[in-house]
C-alpha positions as CSV (number, residue, x, y, z in Angstrom):
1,X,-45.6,1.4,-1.7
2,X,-44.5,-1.0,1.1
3,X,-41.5,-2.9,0.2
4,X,-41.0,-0.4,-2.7
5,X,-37.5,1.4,-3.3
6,X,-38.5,5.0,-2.8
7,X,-36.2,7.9,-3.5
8,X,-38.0,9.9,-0.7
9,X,-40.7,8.5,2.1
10,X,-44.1,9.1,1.3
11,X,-45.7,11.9,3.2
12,X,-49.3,12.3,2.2
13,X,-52.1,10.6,1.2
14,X,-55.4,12.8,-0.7
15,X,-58.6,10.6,-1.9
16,X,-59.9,10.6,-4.8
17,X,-63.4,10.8,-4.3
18,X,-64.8,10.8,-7.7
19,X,-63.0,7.9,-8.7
20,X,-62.7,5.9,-5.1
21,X,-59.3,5.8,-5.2
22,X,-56.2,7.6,-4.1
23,X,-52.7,9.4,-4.3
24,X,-50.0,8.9,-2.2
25,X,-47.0,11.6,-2.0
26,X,-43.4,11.3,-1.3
27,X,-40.8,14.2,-0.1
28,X,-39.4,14.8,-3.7
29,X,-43.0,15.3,-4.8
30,X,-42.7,11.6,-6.8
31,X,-46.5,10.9,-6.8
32,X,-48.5,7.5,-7.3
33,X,-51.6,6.6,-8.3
34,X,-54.2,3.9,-6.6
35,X,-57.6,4.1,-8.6
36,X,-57.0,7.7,-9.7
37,X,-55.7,9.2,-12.6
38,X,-52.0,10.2,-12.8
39,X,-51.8,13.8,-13.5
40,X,-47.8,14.7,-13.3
41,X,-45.4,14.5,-10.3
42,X,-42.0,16.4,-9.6
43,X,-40.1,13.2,-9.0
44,X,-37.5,13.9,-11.3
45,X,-37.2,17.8,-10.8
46,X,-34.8,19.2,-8.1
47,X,-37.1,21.0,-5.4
48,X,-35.6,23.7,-3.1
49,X,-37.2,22.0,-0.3
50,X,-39.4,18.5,0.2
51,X,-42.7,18.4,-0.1
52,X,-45.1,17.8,2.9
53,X,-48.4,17.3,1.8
54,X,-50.9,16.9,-0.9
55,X,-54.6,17.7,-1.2
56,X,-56.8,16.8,-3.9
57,X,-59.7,18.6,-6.5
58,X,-63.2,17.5,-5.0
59,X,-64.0,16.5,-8.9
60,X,-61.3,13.8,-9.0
61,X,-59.6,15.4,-11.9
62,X,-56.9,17.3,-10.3
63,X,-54.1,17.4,-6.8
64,X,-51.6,20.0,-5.6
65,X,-49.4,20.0,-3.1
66,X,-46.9,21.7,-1.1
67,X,-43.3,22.3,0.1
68,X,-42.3,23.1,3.5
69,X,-40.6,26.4,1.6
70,X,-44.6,26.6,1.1
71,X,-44.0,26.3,-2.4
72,X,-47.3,24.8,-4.1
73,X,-47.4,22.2,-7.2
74,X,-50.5,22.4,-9.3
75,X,-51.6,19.2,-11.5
76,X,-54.8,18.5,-13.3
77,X,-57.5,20.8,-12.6
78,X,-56.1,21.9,-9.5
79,X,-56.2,25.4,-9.9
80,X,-52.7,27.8,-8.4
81,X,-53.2,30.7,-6.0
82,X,-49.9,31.7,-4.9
83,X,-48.0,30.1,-2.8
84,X,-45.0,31.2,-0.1
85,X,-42.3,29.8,-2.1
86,X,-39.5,31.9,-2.1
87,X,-40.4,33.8,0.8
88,X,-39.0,34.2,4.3
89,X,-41.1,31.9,6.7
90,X,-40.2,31.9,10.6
91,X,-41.1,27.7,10.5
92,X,-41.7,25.8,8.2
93,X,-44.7,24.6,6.1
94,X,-46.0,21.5,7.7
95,X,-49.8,21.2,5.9
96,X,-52.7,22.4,3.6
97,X,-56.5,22.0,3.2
98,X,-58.4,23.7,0.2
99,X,-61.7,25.5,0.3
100,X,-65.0,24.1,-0.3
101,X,-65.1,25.2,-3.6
102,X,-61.6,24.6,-4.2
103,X,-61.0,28.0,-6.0
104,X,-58.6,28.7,-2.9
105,X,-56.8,26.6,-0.2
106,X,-54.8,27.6,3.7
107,X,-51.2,26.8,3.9
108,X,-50.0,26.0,8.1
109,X,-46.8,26.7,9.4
110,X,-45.2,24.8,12.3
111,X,-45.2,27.8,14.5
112,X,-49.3,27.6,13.9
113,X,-49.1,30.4,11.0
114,X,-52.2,30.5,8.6
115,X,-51.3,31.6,4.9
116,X,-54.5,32.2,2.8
117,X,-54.5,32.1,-1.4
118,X,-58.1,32.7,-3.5
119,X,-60.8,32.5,-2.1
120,X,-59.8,31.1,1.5
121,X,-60.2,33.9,4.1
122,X,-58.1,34.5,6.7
123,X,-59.2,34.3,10.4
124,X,-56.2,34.5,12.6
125,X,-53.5,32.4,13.4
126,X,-50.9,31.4,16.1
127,X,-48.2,32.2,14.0
């Protein structure tokens, strides 16, 4: 998106591995498509706080991402677990990674905290 007017920075980047290509993220969860298919964005919603990062389905078909509120945004096939949006969080989200069989994924805080949905188990944290 270099020398693109962006309402927000871009802030993550997720392959598409079915398809070779990839999406890019920005803050207001504004999402663009290089090679993949476009499944939805937030772009034009108001967000209680930006997003930080975005992971995508290992089929191609699907991405999510989160908020550092640790709200999560579901598109495509990419299934929702729960998220910490609306919750009280001693830092803020900073990251995400799903599990293998993408039926759950790990939420990070910046104090090190590990928050677990579906099918990802929890085993420990620094938070």
């Amino acid at each position: 998106m270099g020398g693109q007017h962006l309402n927000q920075p871009v802030v993550g980047i997720a392959a598409d591995r079915a398809n070779g290509g990839y999406w890019e993220v920005a803050g207001d969860g504004g999402v663009f498509s290089f090679g993949a298919p476009f499944f939805g964005s937030t772009g034009r919603l108001h967000l209680n706080r930006p997003v930080v990062a975005i992971n995508a389905s290992p089929d191609g078909d699907g991405y999510r991402f989160v908020a550092s509120d640790g709200g999560i945004f579901d598109f495509g096939d990419a299934g929702y677990f729960g998220s910490r949006g609306g919750q009280p969080l001693n830092a803020p989200v900073t990251g995400m990674a799903t599990t293998a069989d993408d039926h759950g994924y790990w939420e990070v805080a910046a104090d090190g905290g590990i928050f677990d949905f579906g099918d990802a188990g929890f085993h420990g944290s620094r938070g």
